[in-house]
N, C-alpha and C positions, 0 to 999 in steps of 0.2 A: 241582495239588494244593493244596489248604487251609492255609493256617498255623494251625496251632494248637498248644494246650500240653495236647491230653489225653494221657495214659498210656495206648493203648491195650488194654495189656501185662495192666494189674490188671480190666479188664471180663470179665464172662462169655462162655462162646463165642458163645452165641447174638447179645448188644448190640455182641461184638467185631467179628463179621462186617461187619453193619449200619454201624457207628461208620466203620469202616473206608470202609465203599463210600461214606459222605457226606464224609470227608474229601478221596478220591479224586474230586472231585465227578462220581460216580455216579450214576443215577439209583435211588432203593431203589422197591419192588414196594408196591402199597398192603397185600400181608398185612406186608409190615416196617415198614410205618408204624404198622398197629396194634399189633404187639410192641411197637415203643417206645413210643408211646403207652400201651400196659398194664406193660410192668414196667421202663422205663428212669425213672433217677429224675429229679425236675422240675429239677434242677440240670444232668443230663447234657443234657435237653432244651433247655432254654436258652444253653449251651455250643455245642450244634453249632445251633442257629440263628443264636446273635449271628455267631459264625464265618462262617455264610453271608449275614448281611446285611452285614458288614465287609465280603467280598469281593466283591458287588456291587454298594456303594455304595463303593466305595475309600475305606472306614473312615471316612466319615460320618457324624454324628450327626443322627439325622432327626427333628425334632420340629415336631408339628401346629403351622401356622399358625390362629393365634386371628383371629380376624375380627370385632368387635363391630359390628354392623348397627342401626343407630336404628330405635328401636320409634315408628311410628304412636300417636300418641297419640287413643284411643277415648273416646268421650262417651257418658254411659250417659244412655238414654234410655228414660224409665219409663211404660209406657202402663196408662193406668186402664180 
């Protein structure tokens, strides 16, 4: 089971269901993807994401490595 600090208590039936099985890590059905997707709100959605990249990155923080690569230097050449 997931660690987290939602109140499951205060969601609608419908989000409580769903909120539920992803804490349980469940797998949810793609029509529950699209409910949340259509009426959970962007805060609740990012809540049980972070929740799930904490738990498979053993709380992680993952940030893109920048890579600066030397640009070829081009000669412009002008044909009459």
């Amino acid at each position: 089971m997931l660690k987290s600090n939602l109140v499951v208590e205060q969601l609608s039936n419908g989000l409580k269901s769903i909120v539920q099985k992803v804490i349980n890590q469940e797998r949810i059905t793609e029509k529950e993807g699209l409910f949340l997707y259509t009426k959970a709100p962007l805060a609740l959605l990012a809540t049980l994401a972070n929740t799930i990249r904490e738990q498979k990155n053993d709380n992680k923080r993952i940030f893109p490595q920048i890579i600066l690569l030397p640009l070829p230097q081009y000669e412009l050449l002008i044909l009459d």
